[in-house]
C-alpha positions as CSV (number, residue, x, y, z in Angstrom):
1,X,-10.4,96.4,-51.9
2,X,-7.7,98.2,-50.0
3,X,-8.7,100.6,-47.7
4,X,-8.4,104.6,-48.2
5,X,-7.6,106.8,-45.0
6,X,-8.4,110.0,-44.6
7,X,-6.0,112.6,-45.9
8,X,-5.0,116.4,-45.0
9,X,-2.5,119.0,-45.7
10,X,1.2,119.1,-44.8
11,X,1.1,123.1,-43.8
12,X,-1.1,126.4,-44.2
13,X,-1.4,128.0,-47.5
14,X,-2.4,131.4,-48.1
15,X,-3.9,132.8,-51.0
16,X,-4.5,136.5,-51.6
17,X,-7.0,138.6,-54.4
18,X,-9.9,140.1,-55.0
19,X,-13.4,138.0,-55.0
20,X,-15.1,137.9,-58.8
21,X,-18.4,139.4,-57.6
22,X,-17.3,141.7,-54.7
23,X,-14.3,143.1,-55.7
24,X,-13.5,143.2,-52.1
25,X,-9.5,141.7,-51.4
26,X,-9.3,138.9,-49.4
27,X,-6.4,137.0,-47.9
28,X,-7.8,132.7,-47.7
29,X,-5.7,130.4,-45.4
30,X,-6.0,126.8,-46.1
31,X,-5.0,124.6,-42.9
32,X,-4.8,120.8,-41.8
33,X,-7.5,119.9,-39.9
34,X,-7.7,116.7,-37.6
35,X,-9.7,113.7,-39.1
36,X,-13.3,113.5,-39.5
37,X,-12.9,117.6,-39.7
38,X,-14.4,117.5,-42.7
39,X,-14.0,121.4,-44.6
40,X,-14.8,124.3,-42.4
41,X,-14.8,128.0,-43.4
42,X,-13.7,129.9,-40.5
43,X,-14.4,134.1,-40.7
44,X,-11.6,135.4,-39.0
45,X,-12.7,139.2,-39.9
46,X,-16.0,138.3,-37.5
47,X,-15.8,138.4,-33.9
48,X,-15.4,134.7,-32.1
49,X,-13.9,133.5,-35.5
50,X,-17.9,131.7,-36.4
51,X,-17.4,128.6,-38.6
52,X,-19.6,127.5,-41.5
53,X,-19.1,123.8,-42.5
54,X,-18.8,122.7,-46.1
55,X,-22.4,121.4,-46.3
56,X,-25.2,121.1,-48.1
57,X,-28.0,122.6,-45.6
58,X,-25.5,125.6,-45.2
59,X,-25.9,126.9,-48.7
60,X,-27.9,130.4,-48.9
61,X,-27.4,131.6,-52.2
62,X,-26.3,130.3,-55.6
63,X,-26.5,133.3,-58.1
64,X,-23.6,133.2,-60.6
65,X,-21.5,130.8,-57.4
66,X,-22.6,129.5,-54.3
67,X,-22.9,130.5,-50.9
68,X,-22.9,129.1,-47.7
69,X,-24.0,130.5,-44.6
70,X,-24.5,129.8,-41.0
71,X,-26.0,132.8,-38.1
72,X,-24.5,135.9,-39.5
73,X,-21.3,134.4,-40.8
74,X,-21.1,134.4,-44.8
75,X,-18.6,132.6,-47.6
76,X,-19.3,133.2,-51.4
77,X,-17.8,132.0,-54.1
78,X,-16.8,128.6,-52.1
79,X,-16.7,126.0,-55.3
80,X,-13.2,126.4,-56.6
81,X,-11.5,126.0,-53.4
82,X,-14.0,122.8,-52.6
83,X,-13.1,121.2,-56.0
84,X,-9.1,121.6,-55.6
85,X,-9.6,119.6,-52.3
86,X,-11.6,117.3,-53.8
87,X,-9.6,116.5,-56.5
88,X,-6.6,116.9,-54.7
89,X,-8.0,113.7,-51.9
90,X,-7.9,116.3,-49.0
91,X,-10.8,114.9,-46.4
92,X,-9.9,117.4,-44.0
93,X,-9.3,121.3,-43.6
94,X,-9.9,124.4,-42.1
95,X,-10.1,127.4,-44.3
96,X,-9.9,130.4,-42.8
97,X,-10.9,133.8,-44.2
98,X,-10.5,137.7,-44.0
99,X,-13.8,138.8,-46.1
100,X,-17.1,137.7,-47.2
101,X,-16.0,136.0,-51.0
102,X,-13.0,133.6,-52.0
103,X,-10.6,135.7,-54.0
104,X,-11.2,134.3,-57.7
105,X,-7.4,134.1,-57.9
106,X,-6.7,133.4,-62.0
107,X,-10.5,131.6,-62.5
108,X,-9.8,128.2,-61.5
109,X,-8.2,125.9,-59.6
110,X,-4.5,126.3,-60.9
111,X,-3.2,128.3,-57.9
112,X,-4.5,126.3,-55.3
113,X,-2.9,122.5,-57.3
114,X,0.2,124.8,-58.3
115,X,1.1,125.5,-54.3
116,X,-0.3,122.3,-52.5
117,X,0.4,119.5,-54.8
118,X,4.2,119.5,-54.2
119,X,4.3,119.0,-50.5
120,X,2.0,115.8,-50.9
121,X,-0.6,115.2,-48.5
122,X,-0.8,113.9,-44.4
123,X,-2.1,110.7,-44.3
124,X,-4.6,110.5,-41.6
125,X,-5.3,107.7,-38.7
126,X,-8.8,107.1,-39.9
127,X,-10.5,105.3,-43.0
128,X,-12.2,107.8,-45.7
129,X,-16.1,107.9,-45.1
130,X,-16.9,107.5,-48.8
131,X,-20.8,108.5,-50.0
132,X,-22.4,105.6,-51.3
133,X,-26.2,105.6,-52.1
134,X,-28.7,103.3,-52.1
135,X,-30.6,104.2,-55.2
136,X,-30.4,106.9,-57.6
137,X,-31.1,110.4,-57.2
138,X,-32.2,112.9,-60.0
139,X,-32.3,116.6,-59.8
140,X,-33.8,117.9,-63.2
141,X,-34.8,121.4,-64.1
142,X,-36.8,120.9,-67.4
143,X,-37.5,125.4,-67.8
144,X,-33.4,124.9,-67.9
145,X,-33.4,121.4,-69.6
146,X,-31.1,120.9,-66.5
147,X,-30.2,117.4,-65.0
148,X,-27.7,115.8,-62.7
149,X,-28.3,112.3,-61.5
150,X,-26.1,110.5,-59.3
151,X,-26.4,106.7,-59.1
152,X,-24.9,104.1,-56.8
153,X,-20.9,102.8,-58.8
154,X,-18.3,101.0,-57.3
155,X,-16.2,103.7,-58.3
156,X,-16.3,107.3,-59.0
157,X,-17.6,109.1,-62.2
158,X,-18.5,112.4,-63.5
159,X,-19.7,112.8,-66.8
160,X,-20.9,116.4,-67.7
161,X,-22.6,117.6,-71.1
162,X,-22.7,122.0,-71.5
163,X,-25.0,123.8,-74.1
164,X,-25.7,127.4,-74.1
165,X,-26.8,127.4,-77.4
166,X,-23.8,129.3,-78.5
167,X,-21.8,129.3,-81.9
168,X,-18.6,130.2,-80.5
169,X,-19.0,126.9,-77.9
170,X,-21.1,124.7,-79.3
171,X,-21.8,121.6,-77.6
172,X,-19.0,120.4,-75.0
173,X,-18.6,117.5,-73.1
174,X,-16.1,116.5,-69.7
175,X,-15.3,113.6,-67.8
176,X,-13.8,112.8,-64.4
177,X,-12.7,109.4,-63.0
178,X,-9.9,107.6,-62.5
179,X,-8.5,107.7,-65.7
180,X,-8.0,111.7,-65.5
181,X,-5.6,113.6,-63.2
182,X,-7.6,116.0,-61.7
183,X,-4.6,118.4,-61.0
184,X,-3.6,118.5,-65.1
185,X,-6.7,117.7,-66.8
186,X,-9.5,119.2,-64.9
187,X,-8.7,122.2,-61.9
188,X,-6.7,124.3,-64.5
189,X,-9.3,125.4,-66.5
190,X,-10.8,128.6,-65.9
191,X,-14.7,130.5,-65.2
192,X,-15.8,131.8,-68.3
193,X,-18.5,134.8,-69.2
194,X,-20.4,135.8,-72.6
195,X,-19.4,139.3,-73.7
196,X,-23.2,140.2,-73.8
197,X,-23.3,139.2,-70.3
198,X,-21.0,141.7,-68.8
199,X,-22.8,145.0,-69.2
200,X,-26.3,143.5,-67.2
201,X,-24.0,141.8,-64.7
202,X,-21.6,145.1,-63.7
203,X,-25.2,146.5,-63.5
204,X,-26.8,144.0,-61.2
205,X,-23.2,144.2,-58.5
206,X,-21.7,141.3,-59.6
207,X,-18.3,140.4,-61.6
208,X,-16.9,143.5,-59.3
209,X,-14.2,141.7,-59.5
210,X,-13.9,140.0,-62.8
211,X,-11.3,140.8,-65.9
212,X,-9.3,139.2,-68.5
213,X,-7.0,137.5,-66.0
214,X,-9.4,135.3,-64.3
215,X,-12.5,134.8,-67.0
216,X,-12.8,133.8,-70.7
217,X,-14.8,136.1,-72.1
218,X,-16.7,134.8,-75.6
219,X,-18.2,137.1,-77.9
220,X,-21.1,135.3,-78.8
221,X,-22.5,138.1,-81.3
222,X,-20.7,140.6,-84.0
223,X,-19.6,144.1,-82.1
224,X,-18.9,147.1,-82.8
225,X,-15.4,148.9,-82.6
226,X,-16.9,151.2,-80.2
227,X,-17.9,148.2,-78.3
228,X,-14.4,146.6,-78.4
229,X,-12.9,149.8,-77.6
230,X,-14.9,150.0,-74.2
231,X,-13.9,146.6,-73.5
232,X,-10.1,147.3,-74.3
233,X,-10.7,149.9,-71.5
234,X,-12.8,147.9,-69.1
235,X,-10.0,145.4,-69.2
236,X,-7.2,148.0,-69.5
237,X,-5.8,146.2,-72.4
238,X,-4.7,148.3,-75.3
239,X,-5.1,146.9,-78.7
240,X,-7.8,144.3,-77.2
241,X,-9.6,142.2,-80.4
242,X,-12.1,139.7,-81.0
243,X,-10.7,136.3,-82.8
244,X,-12.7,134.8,-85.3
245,X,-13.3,131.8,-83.1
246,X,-15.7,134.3,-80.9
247,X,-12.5,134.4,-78.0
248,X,-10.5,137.8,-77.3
249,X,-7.1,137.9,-78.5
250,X,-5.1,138.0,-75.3
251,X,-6.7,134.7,-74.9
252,X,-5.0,130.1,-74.7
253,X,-7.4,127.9,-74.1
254,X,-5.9,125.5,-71.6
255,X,-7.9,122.8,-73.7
256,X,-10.4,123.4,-77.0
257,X,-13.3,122.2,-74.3
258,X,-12.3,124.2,-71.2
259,X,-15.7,125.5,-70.5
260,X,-17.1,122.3,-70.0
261,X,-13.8,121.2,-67.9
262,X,-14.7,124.1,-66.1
263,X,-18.5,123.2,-65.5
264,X,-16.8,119.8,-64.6
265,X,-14.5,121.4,-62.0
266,X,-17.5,123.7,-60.9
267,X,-19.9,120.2,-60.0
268,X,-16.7,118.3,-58.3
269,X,-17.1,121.2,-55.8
270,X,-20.5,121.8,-55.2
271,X,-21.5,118.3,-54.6
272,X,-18.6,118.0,-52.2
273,X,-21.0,119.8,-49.9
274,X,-22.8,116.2,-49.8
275,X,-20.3,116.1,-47.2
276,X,-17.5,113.9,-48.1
277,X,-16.5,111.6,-51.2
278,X,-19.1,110.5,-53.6
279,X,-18.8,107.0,-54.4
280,X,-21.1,107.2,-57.5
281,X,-21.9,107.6,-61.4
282,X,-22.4,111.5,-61.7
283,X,-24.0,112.4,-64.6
284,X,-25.0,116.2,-65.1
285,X,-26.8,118.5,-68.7
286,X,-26.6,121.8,-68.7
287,X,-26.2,122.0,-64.8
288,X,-25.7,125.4,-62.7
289,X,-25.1,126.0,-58.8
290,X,-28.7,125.8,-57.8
291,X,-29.1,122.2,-59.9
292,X,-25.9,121.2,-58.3
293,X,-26.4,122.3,-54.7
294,X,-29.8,120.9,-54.6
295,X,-28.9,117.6,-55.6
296,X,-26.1,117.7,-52.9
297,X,-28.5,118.4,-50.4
298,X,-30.9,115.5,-51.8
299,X,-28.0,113.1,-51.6
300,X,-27.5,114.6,-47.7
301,X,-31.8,113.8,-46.8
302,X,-31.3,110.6,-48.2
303,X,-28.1,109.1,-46.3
C-alpha cells in the first residue's frame, strides 16, 4: 500500500458568526500547523493564548454539541469544524478563536469546504499516524437504543442509521467511505431541530443563536396559525409556512436524507477527537455527542 503523509493547510482562513447556543459573535482562524500538530484550539480572547487539543479526555460537555476543555480555557460547538478537516485529509492545524463557541456559520460544513478546498492542501514531511485497533469497541446506550461500534478494516467506513420516531423523517440512513466525496456528498448538509423543540431549548439558554439560515427546522406535529405566526417573527420571515412534508417553506433539502448526512458529518467529527484518522468499520444507531465522544475516548484507553 502506498504510503499517506500528513497533510495541512496552504494559508489562514477566517470565519466569522454567531455561535448556535451562545449567540455570542465570534471571529475562528484556521492555520497550518507543523506535522504531528495534530488540531489545537487556541483562545486568543484569554490571556497567554491557553490551547485545548482536539482530544478525547479534553471533552467537558456534550449537551446539544460538544465541548472541550482544558484549565479554564473553553471551545463549544467544536464538531463541524473537526469534521471539515477530517473530511477534507487535514492532520494538522491550529484553530484559533475570539469566544467561547464556534460560530455555527450556515449549519454545516459548507463554508469551511467552500473556502479551503480550492487552495489544496500542504503535503507534509511525515507519514499519517492512522488509528487502527486491535479489536472492536462498542459504545451502546440501550435507555437511547444508542450504538456506535468501531471494528478493526483495512480501510475506512462509516455507516450511520437515525430514528427519532418522527413522521416527517422517518428512518434515514448515511454512509462514508471511499466511494463518497466528503466535500459534495457529506459536509454540506446542515444541523437540524424539531419545531416542538425550540420553545424548551430558547428556555433552557441554548439555540441563542439558531434561525432559519443555519437549522432545518421540522414540524413534527399540526400547529396553529398563531403558532406559525410566532415563528414567522422568531425567524423574521414574513409569510413563513409549514409544507406538507413537515419542513418550513423557505426550506431545499441539500439531499431527501440530509439529517442523517448530517448525523454522519456530526460522528466524522467527534470521533476525530480519537486523535487522528480512524482506520476502521464505523457503525453508529441513533447516536448523539455523549455516545460519540465516549466511544472516542474508549478508542483513546485502548491504543
Amino acid at each position: 500500500m502506498q504510503m499517506q503523509f500528513q497533510h495541512t493547510l496552504r494559508k489562514n482562513y477566517s470565519f466569522e458568526g454567531k455561535g448556535l447556543h451562545t449567540g455570542k459573535v465570534a471571529t475562528m482562524v484556521v492555520m497550518p500547523a507543523p506535522a504531528d500538530t495534530g488540531l489545537v484550539f487556541r483562545r486568543v480572547d484569554l490571556e497567554g493564548c491557553p490551547e485545548v487539543e482536539a482530544l478525547a479526555e479534553n471533552v467537558s460537555n456534550t449537551a446539544r454539541s460538544t465541548t472541550i476543555s482544558k484549565g479554564e480555557a473553553s471551545v463549544s460547538t467544536i464538531e463541524h469544524i473537526l469534521s471539515a478537516l477530517t473530511g477534507l485529509g487535514v492532520d494538522n492545524a491550529y484553530i484559533e478563536i475570539d469566544n467561547v463557541e464556534v460560530p455555527i456559520l450556515d449549519g454545516s460544513a459548507k463554508p469551511y469546504i467552500d473556502a479551503m478546498w480550492a487552495d489544496g492542501f500542504e503535503q507534509q514531511d511525515a507519514p499519517r499516524r492512522y488509528i487502527e485497533l486491535k479489536e472492536a469497541v462498542e459504545i451502546r446506550d440501550d435507555q437511547k437504543g444508542s450504538l456506535v461500534r468501531i471494528e478493526p478494516a483495512d480501510e475506512f467506513s462509516y455507516n450511520i442509521m437515525v430514528d427519532f420516531n418522527s413522521r416527517v423523517l422517518g428512518v434515514q440512513n448515511a454512509v462514508w467511505d471511499s466511494s463518497v466525496e466528503y466535500a459534495k456528498e457529506i459536509g454540506v448538509c446542515r444541523t437540524f431541530v424539531f419545531f416542538h423543540e425550540i420553545e424548551f431549548l430558547f428556555k433552557n439558554g441554548l439555540v441563542k443563536g439558531g434561525d432559519v439560515d443555519n437549522a432545518i427546522v421540522i414540524v413534527e406535529h399540526p400547529v396553529t396559525p398563531e403558532q406559525v405566526q410566532n415563528m414567522s417573527n422568531l425567524f423574521n420571515i414574513p409569510a413563513l409556512e409549514v409544507r406538507e412534508d413537515g419542513y418550513l417553506s423557505n426550506l431545499v433539502l441539500r439531499y431527501p436524507n440530509e439529517c442523517a448526512r448530517h448525523k454522519l458529518l456530526d460522528l466524522i467529527g467527534d470521533l476525530r477527537l480519537a486523535g487522528g484518522f480512524l482506520k476502521a468499520k464505523i457503525t453508529a444507531e441513533r447516536s448523539g455527542h455523549s455516545i460519540n465522544t465516549t466511544a472516542a475516548k474508549k478508542i483513546r484507553e485502548n491504543i
